[in-house]
N, CA and C atoms as an extended XYZ file, in Angstrom:
573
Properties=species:S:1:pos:R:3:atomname:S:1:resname:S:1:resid:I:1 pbc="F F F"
N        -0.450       -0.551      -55.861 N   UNK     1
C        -1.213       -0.657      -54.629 CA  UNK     1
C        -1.752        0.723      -54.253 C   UNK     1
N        -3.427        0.827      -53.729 N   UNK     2
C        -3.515        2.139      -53.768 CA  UNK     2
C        -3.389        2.328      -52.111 C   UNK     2
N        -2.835        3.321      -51.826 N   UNK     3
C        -2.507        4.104      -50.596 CA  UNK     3
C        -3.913        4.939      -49.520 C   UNK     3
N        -3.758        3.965      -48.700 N   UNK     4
C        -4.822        3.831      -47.707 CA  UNK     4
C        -5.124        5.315      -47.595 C   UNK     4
N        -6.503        5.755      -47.270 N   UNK     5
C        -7.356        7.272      -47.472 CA  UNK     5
C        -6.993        7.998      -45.735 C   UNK     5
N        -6.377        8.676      -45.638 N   UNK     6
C        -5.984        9.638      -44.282 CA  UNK     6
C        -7.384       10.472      -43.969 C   UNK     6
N        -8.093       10.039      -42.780 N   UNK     7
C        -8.957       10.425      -42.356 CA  UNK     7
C        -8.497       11.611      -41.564 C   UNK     7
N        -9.083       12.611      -40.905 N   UNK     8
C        -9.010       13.845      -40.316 CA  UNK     8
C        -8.925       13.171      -38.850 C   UNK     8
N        -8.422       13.736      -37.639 N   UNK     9
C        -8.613       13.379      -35.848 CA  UNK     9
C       -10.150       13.178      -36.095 C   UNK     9
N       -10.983       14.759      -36.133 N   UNK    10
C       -12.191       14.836      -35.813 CA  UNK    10
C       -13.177       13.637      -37.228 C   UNK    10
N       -12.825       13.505      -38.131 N   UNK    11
C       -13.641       12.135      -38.884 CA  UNK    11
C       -13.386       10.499      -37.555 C   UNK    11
N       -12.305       10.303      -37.418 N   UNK    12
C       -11.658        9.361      -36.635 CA  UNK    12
C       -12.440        9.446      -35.000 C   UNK    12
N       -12.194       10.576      -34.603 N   UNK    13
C       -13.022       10.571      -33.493 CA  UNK    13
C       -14.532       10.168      -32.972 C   UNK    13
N       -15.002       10.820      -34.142 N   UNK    14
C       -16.357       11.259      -34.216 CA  UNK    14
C       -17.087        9.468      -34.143 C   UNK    14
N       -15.980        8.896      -36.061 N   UNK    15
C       -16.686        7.809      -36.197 CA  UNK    15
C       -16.447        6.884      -34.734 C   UNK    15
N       -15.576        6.935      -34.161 N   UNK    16
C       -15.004        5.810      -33.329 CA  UNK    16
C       -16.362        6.148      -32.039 C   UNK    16
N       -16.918        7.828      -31.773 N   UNK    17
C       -18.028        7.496      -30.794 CA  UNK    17
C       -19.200        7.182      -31.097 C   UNK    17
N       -19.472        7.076      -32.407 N   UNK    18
C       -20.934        6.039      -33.438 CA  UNK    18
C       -20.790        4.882      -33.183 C   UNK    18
N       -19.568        4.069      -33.561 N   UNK    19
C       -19.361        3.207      -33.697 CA  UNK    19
C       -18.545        1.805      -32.385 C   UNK    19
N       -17.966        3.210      -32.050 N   UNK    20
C       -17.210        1.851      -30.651 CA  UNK    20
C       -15.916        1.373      -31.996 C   UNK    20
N       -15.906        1.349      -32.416 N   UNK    21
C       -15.159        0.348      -33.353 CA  UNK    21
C       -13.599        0.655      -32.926 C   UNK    21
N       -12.795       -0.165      -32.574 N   UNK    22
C       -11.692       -0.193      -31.490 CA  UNK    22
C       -10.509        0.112      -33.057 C   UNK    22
N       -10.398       -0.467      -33.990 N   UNK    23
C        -9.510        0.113      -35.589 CA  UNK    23
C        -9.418        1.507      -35.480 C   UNK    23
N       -10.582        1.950      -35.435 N   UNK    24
C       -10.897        3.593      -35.653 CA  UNK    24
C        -9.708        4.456      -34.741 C   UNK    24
N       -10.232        4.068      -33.408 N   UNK    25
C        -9.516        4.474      -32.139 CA  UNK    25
C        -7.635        4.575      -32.437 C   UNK    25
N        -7.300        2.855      -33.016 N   UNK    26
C        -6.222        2.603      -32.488 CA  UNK    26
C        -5.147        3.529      -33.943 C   UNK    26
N        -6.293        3.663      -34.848 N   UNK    27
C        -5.403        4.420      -36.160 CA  UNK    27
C        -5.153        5.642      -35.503 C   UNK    27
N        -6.455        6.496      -34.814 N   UNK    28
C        -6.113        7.830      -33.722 CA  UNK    28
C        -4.811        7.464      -33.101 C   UNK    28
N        -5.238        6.803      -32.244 N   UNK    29
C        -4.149        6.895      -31.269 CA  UNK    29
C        -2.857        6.650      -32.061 C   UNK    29
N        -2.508        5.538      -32.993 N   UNK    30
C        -1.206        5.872      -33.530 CA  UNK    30
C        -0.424        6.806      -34.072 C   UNK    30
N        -1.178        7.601      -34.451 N   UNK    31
C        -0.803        9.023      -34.829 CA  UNK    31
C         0.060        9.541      -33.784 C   UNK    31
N        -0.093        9.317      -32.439 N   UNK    32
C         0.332       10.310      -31.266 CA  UNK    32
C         0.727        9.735      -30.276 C   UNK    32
N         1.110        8.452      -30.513 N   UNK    33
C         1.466        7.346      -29.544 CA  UNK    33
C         3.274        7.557      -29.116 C   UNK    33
N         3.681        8.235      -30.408 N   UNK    34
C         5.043        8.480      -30.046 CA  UNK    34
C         5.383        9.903      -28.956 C   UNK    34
N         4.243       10.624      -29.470 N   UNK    35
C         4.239       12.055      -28.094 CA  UNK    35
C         3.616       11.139      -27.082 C   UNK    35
N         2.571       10.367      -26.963 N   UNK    36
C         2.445       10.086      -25.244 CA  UNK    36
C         3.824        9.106      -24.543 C   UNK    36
N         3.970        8.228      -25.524 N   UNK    37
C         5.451        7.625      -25.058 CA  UNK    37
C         6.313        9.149      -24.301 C   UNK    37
N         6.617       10.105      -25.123 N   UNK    38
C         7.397       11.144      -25.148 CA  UNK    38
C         7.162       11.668      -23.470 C   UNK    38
N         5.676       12.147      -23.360 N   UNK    39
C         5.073       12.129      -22.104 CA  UNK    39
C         5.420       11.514      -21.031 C   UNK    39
N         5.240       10.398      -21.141 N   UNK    40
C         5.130        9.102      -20.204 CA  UNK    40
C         6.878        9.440      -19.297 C   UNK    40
N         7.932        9.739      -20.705 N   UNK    41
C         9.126        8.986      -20.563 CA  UNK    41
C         9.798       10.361      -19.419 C   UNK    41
N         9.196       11.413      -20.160 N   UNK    42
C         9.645       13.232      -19.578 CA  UNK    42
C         8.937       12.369      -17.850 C   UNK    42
N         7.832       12.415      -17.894 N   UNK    43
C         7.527       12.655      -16.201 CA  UNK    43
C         7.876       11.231      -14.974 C   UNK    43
N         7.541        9.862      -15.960 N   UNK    44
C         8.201        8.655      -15.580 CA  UNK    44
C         9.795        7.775      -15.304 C   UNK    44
N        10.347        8.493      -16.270 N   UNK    45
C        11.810        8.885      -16.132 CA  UNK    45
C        12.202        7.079      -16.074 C   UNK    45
N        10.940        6.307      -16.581 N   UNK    46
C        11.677        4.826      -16.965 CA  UNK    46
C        10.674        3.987      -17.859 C   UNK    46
N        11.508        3.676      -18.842 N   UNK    47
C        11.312        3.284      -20.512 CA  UNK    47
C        10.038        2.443      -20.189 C   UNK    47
N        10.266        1.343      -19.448 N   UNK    48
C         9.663        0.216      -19.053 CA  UNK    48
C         8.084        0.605      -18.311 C   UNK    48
N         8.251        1.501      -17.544 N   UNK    49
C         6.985        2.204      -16.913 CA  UNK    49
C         6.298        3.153      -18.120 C   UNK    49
N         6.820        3.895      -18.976 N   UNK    50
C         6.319        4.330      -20.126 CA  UNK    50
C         5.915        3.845      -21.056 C   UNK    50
N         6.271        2.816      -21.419 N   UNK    51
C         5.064        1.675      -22.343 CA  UNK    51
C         4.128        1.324      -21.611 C   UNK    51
N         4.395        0.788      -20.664 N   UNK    52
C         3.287        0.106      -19.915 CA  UNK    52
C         1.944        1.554      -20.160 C   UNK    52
N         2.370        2.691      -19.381 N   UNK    53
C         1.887        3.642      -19.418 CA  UNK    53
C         0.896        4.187      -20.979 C   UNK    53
N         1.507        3.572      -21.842 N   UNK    54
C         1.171        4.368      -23.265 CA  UNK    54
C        -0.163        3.028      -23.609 C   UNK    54
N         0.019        1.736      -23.008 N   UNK    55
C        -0.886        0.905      -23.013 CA  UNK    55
C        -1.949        1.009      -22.488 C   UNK    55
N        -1.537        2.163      -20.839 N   UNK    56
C        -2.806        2.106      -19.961 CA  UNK    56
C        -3.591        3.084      -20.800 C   UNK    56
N        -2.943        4.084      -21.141 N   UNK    57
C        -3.996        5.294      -21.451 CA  UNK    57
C        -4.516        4.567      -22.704 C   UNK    57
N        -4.001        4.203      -23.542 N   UNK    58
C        -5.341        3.940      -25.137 CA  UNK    58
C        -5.947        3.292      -24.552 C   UNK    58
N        -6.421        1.842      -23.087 N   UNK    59
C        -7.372        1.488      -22.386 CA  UNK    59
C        -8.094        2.748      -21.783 C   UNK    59
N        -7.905        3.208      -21.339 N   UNK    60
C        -8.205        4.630      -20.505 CA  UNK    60
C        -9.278        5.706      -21.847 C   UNK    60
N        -8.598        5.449      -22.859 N   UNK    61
C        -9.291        6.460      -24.216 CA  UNK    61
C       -11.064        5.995      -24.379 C   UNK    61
N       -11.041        4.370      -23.998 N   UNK    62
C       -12.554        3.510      -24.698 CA  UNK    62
C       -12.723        4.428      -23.760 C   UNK    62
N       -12.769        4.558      -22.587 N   UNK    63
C       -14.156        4.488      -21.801 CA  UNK    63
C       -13.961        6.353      -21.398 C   UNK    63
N       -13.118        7.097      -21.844 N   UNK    64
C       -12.455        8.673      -21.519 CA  UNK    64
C       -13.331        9.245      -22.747 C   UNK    64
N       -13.423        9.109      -23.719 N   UNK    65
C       -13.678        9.771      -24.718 CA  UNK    65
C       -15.406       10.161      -25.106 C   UNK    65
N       -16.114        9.098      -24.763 N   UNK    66
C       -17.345        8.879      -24.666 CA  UNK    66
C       -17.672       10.067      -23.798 C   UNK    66
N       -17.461       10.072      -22.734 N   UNK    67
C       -17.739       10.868      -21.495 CA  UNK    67
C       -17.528       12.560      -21.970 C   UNK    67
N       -16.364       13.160      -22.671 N   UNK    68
C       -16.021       14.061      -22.703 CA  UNK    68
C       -16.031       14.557      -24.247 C   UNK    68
N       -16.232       16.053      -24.245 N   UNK    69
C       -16.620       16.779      -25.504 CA  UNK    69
C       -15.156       17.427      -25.694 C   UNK    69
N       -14.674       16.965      -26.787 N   UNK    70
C       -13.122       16.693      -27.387 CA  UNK    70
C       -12.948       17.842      -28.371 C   UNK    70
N       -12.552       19.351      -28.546 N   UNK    71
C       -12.102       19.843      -29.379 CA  UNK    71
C       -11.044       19.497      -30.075 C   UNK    71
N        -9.891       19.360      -29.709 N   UNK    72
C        -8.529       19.398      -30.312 CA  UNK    72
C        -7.786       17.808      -29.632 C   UNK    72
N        -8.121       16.708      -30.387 N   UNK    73
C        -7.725       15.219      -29.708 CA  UNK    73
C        -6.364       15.709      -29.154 C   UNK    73
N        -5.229       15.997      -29.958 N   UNK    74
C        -3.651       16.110      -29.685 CA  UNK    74
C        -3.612       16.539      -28.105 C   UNK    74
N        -4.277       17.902      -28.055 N   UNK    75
C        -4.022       19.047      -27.331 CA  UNK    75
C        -4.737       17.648      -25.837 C   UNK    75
N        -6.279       17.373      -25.924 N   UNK    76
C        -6.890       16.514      -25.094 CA  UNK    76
C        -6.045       15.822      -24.835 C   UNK    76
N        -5.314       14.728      -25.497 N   UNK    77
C        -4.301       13.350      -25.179 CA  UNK    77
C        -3.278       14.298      -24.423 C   UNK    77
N        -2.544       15.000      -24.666 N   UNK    78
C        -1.413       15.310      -24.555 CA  UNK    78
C        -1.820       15.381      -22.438 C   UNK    78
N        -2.708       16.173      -22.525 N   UNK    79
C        -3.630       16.314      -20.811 CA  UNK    79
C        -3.596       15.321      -20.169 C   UNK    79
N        -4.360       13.975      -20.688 N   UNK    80
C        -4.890       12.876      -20.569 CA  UNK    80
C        -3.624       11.887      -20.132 C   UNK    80
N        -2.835       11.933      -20.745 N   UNK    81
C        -1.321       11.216      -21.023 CA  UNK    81
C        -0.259       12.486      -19.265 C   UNK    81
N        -0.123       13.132      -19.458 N   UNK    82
C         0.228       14.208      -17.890 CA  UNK    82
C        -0.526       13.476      -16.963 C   UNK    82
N        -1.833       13.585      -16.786 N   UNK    83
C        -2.655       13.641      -15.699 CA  UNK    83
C        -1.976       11.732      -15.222 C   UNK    83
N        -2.094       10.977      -16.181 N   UNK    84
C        -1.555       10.043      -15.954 CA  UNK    84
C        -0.918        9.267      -15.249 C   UNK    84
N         0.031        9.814      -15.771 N   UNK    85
C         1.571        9.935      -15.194 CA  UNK    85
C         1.459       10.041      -13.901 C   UNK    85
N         1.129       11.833      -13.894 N   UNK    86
C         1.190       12.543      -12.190 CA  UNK    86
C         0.311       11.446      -11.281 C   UNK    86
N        -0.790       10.901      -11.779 N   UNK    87
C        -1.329       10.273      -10.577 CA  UNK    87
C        -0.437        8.662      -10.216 C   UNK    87
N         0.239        8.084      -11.579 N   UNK    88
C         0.818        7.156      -11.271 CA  UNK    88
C         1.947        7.292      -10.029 C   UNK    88
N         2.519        8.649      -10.387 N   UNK    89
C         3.461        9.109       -9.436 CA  UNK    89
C         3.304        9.273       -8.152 C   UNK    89
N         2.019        9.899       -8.115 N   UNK    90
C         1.397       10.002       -6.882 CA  UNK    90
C         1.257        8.839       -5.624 C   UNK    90
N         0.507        7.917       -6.720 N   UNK    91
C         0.237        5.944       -6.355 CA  UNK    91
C         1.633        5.587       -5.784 C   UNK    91
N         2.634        5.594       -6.235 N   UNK    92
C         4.017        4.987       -6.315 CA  UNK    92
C         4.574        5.790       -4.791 C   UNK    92
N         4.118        7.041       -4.882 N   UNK    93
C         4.772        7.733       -4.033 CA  UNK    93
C         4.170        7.899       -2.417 C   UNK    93
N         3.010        7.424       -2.333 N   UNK    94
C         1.856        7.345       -1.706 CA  UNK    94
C         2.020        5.420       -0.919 C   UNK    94
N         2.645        5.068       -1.512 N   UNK    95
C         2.472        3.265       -1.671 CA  UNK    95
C         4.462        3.117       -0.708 C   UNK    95
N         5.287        4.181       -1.044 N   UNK    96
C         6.669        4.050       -1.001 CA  UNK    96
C         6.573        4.339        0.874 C   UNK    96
N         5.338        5.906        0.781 N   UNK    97
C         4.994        6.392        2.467 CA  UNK    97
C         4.863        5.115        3.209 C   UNK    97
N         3.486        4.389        2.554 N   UNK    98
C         3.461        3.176        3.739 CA  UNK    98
C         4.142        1.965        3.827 C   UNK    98
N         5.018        1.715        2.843 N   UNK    99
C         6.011        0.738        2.969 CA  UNK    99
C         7.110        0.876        4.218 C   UNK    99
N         7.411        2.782        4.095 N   UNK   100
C         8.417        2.687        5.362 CA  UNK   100
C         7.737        2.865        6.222 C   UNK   100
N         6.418        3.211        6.348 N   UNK   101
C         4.983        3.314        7.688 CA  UNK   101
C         5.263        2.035        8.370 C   UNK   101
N         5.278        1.036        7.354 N   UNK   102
C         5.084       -0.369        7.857 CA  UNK   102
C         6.687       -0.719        7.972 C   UNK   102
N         7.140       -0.363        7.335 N   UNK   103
C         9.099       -0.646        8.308 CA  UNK   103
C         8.991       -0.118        9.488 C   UNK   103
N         8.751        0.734        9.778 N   UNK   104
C         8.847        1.608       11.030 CA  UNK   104
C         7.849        0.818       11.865 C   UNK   104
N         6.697        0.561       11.906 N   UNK   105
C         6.064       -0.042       12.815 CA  UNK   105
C         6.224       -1.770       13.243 C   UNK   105
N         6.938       -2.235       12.113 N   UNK   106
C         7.961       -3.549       12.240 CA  UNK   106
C         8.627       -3.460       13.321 C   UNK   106
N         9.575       -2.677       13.177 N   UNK   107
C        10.560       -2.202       13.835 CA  UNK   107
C        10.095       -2.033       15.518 C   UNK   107
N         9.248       -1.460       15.542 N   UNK   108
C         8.871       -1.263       17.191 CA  UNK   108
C         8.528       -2.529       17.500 C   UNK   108
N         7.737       -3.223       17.010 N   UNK   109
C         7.196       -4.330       17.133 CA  UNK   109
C         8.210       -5.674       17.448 C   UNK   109
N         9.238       -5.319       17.517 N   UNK   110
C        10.410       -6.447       17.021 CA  UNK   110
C        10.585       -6.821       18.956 C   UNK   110
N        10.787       -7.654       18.742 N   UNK   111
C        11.130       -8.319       19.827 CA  UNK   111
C        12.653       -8.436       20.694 C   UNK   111
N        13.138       -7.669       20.334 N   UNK   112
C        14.708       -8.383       20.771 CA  UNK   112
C        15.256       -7.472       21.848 C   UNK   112
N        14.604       -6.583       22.268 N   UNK   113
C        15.135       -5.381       22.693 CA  UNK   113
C        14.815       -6.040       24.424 C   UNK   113
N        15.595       -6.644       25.405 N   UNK   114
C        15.492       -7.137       26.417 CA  UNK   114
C        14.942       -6.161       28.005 C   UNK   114
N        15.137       -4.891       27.833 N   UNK   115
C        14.724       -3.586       28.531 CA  UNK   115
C        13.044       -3.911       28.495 C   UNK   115
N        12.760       -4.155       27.086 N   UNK   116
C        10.906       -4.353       27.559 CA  UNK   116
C        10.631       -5.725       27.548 C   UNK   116
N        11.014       -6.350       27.810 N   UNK   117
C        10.802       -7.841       27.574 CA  UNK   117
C        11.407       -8.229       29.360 C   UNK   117
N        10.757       -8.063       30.248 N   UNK   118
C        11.207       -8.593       31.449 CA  UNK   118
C        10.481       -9.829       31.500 C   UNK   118
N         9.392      -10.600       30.675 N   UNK   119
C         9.145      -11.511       31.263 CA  UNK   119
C         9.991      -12.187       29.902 C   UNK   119
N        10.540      -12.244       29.584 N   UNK   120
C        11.209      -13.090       28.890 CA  UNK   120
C        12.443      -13.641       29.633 C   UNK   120
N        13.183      -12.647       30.794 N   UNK   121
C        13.930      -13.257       31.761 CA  UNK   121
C        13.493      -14.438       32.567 C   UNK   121
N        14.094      -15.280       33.198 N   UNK   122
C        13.941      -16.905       33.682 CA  UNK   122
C        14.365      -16.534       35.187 C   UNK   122
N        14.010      -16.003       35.828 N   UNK   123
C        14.699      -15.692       37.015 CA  UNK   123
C        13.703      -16.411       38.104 C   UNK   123
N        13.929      -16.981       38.843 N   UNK   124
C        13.021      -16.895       40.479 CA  UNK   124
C        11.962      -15.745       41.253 C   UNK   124
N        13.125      -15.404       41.036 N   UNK   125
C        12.657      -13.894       41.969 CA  UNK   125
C        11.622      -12.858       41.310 C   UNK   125
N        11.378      -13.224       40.305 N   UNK   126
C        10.137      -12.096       38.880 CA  UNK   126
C         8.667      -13.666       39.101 C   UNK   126
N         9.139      -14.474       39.122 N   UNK   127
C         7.766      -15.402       39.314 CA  UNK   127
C         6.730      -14.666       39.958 C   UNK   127
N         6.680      -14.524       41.200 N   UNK   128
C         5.407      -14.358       42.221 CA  UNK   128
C         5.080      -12.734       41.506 C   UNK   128
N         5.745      -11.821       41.657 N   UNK   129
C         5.400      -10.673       41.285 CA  UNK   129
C         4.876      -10.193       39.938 C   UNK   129
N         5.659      -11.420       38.803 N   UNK   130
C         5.038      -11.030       37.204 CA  UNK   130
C         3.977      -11.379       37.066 C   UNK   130
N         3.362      -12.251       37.876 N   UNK   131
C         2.251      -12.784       37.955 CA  UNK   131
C         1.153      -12.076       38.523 C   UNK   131
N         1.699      -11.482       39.739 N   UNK   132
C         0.668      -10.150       40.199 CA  UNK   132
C         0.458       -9.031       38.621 C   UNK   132
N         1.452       -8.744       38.530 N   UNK   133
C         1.832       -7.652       37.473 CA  UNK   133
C         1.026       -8.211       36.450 C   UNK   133
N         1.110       -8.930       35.810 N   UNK   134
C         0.176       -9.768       34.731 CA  UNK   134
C        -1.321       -9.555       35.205 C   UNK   134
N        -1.674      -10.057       36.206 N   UNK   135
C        -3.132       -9.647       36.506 CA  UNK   135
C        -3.150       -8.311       36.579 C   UNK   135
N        -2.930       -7.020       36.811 N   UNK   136
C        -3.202       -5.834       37.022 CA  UNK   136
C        -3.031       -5.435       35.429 C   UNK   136
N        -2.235       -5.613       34.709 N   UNK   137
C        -2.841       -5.159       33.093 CA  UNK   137
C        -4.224       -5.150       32.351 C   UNK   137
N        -4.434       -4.588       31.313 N   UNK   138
C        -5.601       -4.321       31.150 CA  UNK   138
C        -6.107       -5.927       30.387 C   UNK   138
N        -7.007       -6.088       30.025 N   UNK   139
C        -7.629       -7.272       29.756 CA  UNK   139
C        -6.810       -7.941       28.578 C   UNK   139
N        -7.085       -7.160       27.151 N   UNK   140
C        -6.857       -7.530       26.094 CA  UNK   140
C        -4.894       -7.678       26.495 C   UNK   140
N        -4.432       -6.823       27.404 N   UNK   141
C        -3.136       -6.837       27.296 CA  UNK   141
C        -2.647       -8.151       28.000 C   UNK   141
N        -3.408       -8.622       29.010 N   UNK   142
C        -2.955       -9.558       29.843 CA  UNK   142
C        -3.663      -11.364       29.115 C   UNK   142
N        -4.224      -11.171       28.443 N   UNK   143
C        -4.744      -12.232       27.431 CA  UNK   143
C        -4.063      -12.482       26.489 C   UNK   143
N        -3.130      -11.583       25.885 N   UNK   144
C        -2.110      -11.764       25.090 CA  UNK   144
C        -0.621      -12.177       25.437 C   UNK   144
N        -0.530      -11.687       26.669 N   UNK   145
C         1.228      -11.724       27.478 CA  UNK   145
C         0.889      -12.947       27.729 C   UNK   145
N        -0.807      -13.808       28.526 N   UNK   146
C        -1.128      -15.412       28.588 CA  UNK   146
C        -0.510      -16.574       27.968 C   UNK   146
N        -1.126      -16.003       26.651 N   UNK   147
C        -1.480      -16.933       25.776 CA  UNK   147
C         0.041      -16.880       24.917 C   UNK   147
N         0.944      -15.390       24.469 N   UNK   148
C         2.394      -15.619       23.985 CA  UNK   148
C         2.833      -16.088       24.706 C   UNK   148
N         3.390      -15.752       25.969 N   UNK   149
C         4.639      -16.513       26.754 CA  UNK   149
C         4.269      -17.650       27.780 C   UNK   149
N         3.449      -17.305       28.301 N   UNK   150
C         2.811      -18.905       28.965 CA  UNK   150
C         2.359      -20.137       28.416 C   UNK   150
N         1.333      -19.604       27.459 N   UNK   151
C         0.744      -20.519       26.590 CA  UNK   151
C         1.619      -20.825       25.457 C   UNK   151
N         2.425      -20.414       24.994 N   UNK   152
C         3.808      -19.981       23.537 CA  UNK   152
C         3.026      -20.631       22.599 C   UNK   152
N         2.236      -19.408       22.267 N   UNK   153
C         1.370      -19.950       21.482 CA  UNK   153
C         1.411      -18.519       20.234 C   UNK   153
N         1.460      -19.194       19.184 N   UNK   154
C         1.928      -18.086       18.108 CA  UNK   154
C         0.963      -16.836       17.887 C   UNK   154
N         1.548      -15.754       16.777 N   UNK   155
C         0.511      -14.177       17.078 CA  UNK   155
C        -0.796      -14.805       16.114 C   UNK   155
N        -0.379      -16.184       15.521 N   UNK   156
C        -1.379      -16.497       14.181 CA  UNK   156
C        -2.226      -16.916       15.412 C   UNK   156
N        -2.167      -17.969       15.977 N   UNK   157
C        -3.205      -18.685       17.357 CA  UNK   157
C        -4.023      -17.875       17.817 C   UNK   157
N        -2.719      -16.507       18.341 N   UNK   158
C        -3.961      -15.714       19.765 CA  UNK   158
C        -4.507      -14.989       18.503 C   UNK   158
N        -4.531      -14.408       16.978 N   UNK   159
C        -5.754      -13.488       16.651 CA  UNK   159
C        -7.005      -14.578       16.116 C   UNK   159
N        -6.629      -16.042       15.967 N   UNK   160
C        -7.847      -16.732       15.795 CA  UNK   160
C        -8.109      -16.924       17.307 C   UNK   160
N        -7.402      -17.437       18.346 N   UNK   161
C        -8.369      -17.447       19.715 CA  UNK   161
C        -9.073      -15.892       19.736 C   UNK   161
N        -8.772      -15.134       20.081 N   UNK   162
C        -9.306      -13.797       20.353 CA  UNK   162
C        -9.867      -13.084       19.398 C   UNK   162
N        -9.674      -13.352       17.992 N   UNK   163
C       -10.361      -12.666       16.763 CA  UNK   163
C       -10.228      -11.330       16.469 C   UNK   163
N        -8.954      -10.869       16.944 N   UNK   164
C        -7.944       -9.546       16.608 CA  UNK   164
C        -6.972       -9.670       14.958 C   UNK   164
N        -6.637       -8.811       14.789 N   UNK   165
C        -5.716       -8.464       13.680 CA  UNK   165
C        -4.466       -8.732       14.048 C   UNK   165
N        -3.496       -9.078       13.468 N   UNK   166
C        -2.230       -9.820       14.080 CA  UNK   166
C        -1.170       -8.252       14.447 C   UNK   166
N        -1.881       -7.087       13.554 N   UNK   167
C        -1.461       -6.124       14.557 CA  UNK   167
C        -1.568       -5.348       16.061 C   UNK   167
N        -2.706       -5.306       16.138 N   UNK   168
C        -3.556       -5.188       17.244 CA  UNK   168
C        -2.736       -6.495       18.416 C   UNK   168
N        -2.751       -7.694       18.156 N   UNK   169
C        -2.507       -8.677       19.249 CA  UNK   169
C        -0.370       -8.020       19.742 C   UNK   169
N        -0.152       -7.822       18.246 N   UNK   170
C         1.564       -7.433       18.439 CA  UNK   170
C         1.472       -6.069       19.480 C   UNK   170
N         0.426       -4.977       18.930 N   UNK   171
C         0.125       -4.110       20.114 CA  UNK   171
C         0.232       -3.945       21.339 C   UNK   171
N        -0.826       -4.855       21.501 N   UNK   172
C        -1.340       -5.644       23.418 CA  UNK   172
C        -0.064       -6.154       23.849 C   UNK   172
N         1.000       -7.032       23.011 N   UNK   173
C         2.041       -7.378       23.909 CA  UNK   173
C         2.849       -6.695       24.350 C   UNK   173
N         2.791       -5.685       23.057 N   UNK   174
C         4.245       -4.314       23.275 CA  UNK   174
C         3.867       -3.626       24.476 C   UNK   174
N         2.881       -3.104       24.484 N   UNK   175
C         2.230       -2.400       25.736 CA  UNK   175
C         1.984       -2.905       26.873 C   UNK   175
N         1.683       -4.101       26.668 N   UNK   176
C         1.383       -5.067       27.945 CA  UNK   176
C         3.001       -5.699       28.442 C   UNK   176
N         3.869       -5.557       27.898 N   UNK   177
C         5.572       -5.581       28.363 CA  UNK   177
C         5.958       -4.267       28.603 C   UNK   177
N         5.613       -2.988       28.825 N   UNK   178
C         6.203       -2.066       28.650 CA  UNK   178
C         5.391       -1.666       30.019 C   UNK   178
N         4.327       -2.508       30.123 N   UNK   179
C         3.253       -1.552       31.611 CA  UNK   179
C         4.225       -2.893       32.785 C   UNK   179
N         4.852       -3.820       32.392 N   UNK   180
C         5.128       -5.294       32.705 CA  UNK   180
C         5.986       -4.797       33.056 C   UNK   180
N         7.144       -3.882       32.679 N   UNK   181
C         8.216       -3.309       33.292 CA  UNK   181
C         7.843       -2.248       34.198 C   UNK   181
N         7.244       -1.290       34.020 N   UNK   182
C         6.874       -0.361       34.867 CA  UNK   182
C         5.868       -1.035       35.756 C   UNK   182
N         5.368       -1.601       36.312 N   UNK   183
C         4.816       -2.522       37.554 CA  UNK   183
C         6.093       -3.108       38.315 C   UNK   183
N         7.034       -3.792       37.528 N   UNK   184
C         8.112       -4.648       37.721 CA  UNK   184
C         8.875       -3.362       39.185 C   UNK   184
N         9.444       -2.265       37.911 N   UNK   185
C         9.942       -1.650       38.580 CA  UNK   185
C         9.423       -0.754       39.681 C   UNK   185
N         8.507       -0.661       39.549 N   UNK   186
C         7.221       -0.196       40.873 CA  UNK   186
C         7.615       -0.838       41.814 C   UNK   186
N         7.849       -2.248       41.891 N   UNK   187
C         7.713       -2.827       43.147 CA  UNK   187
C         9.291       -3.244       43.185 C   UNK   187
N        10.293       -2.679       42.915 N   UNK   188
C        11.637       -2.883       43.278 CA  UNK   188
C        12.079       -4.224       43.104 C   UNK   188
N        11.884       -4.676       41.875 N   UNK   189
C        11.922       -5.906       41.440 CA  UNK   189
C        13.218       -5.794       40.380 C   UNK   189
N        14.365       -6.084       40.694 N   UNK   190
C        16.057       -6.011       40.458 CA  UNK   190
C        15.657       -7.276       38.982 C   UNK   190
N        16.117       -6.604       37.190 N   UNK   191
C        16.125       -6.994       36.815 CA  UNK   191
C        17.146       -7.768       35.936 C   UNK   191
């Protein structure tokens, strides 16, 4: 059997930007697939994210290589395969910020905390006055305190009645219970 002919990077390169021809590419890239793994594994620090990784970049090579004037492929990949990484890291790390952004703003948002929630008390004596207090809030705030606790009508309802973001409406209530207490307690209203 005769033993397949070892082309040079720069023969391999060259032909693969004449041609497009995806063989060409993937014989390159096998050559060096075990250093970008190597890459991937040093800055990713997990096996599973480093394949994936060694998959994205030879996608990343069709449309990278065309664009850019390539002396030394190894030295290029080795860049190409880093830069990678770091931005995956970046993504991951960038994506982790607003996950606890959005825990944290959950969290305020939560309902259970009875100090701002005076109209959630059943009392007599908060009727005539929450009701004043309710009208003196600002619009969007007092359309929302309406339509949740009077109307008990869900945050999905009031942003299709009103055509708000279901954050924005969670907003108006927090604030519109928090001005609901400070009115409350304005007028010496024992809670």
């Amino acid at each position: 059997m005769k033993k397949k002919e070892q082309h040079t990077d720069d023969y391999l390169l060259q032909s693969f930007r004449e041609s497009g021809n995806l063989d060409l590419l993937g014989e390159l890239y096998n050559r060096y697939m075990h250093l970008v793994y190597g890459v991937c594994l040093k800055y990713l620090q997990d096996r599973e994210d480093s394949k994936d990784a060694v998959m994205q970049i030879f996608e990343k090579l069709i449309t990278e290589i065309p664009k850019n004037d390539i002396k030394n492929f190894k030295s290029w990949l080795y860049v190409v395969s880093k830069n990678h990484c770091l931005m995956h890291l970046r993504t991951e790390k960038t994506r982790g910020e607003q996950n606890k952004k959005f825990c944290i703003e959950q969290e305020i948002f939560m309902e259970s905390d009875e100090e701002l929630h005076p109209i959630d008390e059943d009392r007599a004596d908060l009727n005539k006055v929450l009701l004043e207090c309710i009208e003196n809030l600002k619009n969007e705030q007092q359309k929302c305190i309406q339509l949740f606790y009077l109307e008990e009508r869900s945050y999905k309802e009031i942003c299709d009645i009103l055509k708000l973001e279901e954050k924005k409406v969670k907003s108006f209530l927090q604030n519109g219970k928090r001005n609901l207490k400070i009115c409350l307690e304005s007028k010496n209203v024992r809670q």
